[in-house]
N, C-alpha and C positions, 0 to 999 in steps of 0.2 A: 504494500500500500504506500500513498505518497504522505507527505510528512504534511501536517494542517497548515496552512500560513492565514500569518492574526497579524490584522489590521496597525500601522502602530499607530492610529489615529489614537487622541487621549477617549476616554471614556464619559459618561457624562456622569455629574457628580450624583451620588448616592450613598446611603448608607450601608448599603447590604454587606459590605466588609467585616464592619464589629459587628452584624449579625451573624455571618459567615463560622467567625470565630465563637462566637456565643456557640454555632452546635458542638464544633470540634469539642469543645471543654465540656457539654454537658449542658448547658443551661438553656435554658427555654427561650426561644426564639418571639418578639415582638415586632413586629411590622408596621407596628405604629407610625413608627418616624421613617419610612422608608420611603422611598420615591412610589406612587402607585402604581407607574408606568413601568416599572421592573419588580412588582409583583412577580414568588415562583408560582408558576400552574399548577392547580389541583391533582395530588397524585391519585392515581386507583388505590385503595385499602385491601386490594389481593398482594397477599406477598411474590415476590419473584420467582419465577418459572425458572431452576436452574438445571441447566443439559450441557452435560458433558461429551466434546465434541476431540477429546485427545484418540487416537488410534491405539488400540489395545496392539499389547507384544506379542508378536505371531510365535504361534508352541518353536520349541527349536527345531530346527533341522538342519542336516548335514549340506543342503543345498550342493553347488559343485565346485565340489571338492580337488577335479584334475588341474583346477586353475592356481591352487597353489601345491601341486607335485605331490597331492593326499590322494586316498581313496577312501570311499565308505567301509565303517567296522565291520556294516551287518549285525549290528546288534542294538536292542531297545535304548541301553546305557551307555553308546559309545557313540563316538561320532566319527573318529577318523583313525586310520589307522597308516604306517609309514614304515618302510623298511629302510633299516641305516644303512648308510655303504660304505661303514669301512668294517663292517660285520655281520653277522649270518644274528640278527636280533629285529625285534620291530616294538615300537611304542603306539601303544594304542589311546586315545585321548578323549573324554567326554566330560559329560556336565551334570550333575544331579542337585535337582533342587524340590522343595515340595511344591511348588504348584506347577511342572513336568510333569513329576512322576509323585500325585498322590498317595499314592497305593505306601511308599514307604512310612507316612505319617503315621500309619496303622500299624508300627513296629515302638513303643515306648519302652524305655529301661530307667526305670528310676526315675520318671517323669520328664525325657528327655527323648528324639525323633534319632534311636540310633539304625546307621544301615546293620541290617544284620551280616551275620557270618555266611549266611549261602549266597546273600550277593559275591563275597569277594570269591567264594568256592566255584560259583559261575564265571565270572569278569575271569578267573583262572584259567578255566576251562574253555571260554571261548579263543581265548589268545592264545592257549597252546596247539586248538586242533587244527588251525592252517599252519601250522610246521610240525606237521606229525605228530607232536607229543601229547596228545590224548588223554593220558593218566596222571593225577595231579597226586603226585607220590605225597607229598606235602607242605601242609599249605597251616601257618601258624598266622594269628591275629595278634598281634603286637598290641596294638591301640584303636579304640574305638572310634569309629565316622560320626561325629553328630552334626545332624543335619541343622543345621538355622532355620528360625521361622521366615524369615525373607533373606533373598539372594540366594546364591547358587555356590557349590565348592565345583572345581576342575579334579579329573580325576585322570590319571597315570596308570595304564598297566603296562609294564616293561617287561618283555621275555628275551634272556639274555644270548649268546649263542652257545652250543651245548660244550662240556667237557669233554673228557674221553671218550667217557662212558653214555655217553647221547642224553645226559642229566642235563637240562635249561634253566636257570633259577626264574624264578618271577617274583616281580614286587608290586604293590596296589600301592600308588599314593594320592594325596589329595592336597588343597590348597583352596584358600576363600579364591572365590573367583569375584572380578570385577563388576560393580553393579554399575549400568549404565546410565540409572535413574539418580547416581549420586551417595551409593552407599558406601560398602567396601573395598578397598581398591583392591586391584591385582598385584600385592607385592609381598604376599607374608611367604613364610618360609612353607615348604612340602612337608605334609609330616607321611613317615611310612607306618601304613596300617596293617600290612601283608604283607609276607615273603614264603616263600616257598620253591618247590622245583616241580617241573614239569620232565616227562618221559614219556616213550612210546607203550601203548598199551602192551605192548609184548614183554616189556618188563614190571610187570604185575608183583608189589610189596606185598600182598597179602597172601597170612596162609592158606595153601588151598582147601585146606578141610574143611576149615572154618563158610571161605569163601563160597563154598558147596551147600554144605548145610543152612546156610542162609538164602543162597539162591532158592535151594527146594520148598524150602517153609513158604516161600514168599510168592512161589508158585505153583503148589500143590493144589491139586484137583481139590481136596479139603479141606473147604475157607470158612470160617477161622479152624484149626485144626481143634480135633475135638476135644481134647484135657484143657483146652484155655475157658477161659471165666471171664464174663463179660466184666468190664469195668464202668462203673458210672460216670456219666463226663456231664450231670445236670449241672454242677456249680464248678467244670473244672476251671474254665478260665476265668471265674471271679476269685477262685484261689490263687495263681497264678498272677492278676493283676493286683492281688495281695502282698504275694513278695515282690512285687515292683517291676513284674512282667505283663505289661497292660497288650494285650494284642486287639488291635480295631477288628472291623469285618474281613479285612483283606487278608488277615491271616489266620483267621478263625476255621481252620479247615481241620480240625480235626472232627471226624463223623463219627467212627465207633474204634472202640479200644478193646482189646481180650488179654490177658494175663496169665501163663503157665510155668512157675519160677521166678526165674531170672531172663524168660523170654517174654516180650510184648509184640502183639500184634495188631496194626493200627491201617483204619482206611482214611483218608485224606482225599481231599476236593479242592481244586481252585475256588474262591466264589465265582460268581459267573459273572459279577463286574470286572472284575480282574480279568478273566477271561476275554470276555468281549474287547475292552477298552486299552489292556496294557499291553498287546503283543504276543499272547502267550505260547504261540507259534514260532520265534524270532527267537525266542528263549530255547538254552539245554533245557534246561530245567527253571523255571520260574522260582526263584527267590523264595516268592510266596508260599508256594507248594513245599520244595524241601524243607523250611522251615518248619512247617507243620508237622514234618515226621518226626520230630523230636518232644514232639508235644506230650506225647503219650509218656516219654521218660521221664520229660521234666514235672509231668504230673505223679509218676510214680515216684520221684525222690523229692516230691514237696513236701511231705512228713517230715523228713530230716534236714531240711535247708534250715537256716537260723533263721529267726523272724529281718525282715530289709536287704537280703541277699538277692541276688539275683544270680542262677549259674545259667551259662551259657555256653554252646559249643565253639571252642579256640582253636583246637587245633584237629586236622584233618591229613587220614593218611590213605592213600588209594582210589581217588572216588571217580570212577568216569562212569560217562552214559554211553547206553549200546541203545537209544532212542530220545526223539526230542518233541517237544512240546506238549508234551504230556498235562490234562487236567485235574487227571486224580490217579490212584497211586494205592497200590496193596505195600505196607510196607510192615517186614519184621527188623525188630531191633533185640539184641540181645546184651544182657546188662554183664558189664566185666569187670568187677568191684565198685568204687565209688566215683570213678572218673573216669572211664572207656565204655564206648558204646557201638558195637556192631551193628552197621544199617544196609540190610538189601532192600530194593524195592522195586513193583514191576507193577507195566502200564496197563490197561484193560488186553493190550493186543500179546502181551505175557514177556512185553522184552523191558 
């Protein structure tokens, strides 16, 4: 628009000045002694019609990417991914915030929006299987991702080039990302929240016995097999959000649990929001879902948690997928003292 231009003719004399100033401070406006002729006009007594005409921020996306020498991740949580060249490594780069990716805010720890642990077991997973290495030998949780109620953090997974022994390390790291409304800047230091090693499925860390007996239970023709004992799960997750493990709807997927020992057996559902709206296709394994196979353990060792504790699964050893995007989920866990837990699990179609 052009800039107003005002007259510099003098004005003609009135008072309206020290009335002017009379509203600024407050005081009651008399027109008494004012010129008639510069009377203000009658206003309407409806208050003002306010409409907001800013352009909301379009969701993110990867847009095109070949223009600065990237390509797309391929995945819900990633945006771009880059291979180095002065090494057999790639760094894969994305954005998590809660109003992207709701579904996380439905993950509370001690009344705080943490990414869980089968994010970064995914975000693993997915950057190992375009260079072979498939099987996420293991994968420890250093430090926890909390998510801010506004802005975004940037997020790093790094798969390095292999050893001898075809062993690739990987690391998840994060950083506040840049608000461009004026919040956070982009300059704090990375912290690392993951590391671990990535290998070729062919080099399988678990034992096989184990690895066997867990497959069959988990897909055996006899669901739940017949010596388990249902378990009640009416007040499980108001227990749960007791010790300070609050899960929204998005991860409320545990459906029914059975008990035989030291063996659980548990069936798990995406919601169908989550479903429908987050990718679940795009996903190894949805976040949401894995998550929930733990549900049943952590219901079965709530009796002996301290009251304000929250445990959670840290570390991970062996975990690939032989199918992807799976909704729901037969899953057996078998408990191996007070801190290991054996998890097989299989899709409706039995892989």
């Amino acid at each position: 628009t052009s800039p107003i231009a005002t007259s510099p003719a003098a004005a003609p004399p009135t008072t309206a000045s020290p009335a002017t100033s009379n509203v600024s401070t407050g005081d009651g406006v008399s027109t008494a002694t004012s010129d008639p002729a510069h009377l203000a006009a009658v206003l309407p007594t409806y208050p003002f019609q306010h409409q907001r005409y800013w352009l909301e921020d379009a969701p993110d996306a990867p847009g095109d990417l070949s223009g600065a020498g990237l390509r797309s991740a391929g995945h819900p949580l990633l945006g771009a991914i880059v291979r180095l060249a002065t090494e057999d490594a790639v760094v894969l780069t994305g954005r998590l915030a809660a109003a992207t990716q709701p579904w996380l805010t439905d993950h509370l720890v001690q009344g705080s929006v943490v990414v869980p642990g089968t994010a970064f077991v995914e975000l693993a997973l997915h950057a190992g299987d375009g260079l072979g290495a498939d099987l996420l030998d293991e994968l420890v949780v250093e430090a926890p991702l909390v998510l801010p109620d506004r802005g975004a953090v940037a997020i790093q997974v790094t798969v390095a080039a292999p050893d001898d022994t075809g062993r690739r390390p990987v690391t998840i790291h994060s950083r506040p990302q840049a608000d461009p409304n004026g919040g956070t800047a982009d300059d704090g230091d990375w912290t690392r929240h993951a590391s671990g090693t990535l290998v070729s499925g062919d080099q399988s860390p678990v034992p096989a016995d184990r690895d066997v007996t867990l497959q069959e239970a988990a897909s055996a023709d006899e669901w739940p097999p017949a010596e388990a004992d249902a378990v009640d799960l009416t007040d499980g997750y108001a227990g749960l959000a007791a010790s300070g493990l609050a899960y929204g709807p998005a991860f409320q997927g545990l459906r029914a649990a059975w008990r035989a020992g030291d063996d659980l057996y548990a069936e798990i559902t995406l919601p169908d929001p989550q479903a429908d709206q987050n990718g679940h296709a795009a996903f190894g394994v949805h976040p949401a879902l894995l998550d929930a196979a733990f549900h049943a353990a952590a219901l079965h060792r709530l009796p002996d948690t301290p009251a304000g504790h929250s445990r959670l699964p840290y570390a991970w050893n062996g975990v690939r997928l032989h199918a992807t995007g799976a909704t729901s989920l037969r899953v057996h866990l078998a408990v191996h003292g007070s801190d290991e837990i054996s998890l097989h699990a299989t899709d409706p179609t039995g892989a």
